[in-house]
C-alpha positions as CSV (number, residue, x, y, z in Angstrom):
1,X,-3.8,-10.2,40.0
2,X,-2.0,-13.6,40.1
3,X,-2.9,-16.8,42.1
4,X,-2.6,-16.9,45.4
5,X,-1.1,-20.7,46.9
6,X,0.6,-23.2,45.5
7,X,2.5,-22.5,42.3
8,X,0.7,-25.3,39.2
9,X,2.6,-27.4,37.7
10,X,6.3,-26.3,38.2
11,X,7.6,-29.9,39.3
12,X,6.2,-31.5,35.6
13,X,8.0,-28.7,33.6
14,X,11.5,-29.2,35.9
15,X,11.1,-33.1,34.8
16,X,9.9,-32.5,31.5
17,X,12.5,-30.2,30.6
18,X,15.9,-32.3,32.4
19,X,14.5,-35.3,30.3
20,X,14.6,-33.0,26.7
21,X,17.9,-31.9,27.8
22,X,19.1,-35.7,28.3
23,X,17.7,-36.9,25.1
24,X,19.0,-33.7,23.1
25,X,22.3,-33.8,24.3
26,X,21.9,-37.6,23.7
27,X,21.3,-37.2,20.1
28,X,23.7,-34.7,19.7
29,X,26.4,-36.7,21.1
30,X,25.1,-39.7,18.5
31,X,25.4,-37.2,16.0
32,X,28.9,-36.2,16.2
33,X,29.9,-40.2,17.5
34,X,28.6,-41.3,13.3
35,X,30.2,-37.7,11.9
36,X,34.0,-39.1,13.7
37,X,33.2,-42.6,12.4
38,X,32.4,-41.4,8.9
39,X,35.0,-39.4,8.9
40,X,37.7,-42.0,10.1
41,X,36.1,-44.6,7.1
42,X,37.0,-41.5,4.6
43,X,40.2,-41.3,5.8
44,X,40.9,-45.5,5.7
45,X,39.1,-45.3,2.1
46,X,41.2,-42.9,0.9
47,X,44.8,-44.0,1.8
48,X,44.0,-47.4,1.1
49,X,43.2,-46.2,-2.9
50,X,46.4,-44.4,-2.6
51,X,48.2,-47.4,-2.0
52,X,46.6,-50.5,-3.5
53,X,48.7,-53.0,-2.4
């Protein structure tokens, strides 16, 4: 038989879990920020060995 009253700690897990959500999707959008830039260096690399000038 469950508890009876108030419900335990509900409103920590609701904050707890937006603020792992924020920093994930944080990190994530880091992540693929440094994947464009590296990508975009490549790129610069690359043409200018194709044409030293």
């Amino acid at each position: 038989m469950g508890k009876s009253g108030k419900e335990k700690n509900t409103k920590n897990k609701s904050k707890h879990s937006k603020l792992i959500k924020r920093k994930k999707s944080k990190l994530k959008a880091d992540k693929e920020a440094r994947a464009e830039r590296l990508k975009n260096l490549q790129k610069a690399l690359k043409a200018s060995k194709e044409n030293p000038e």
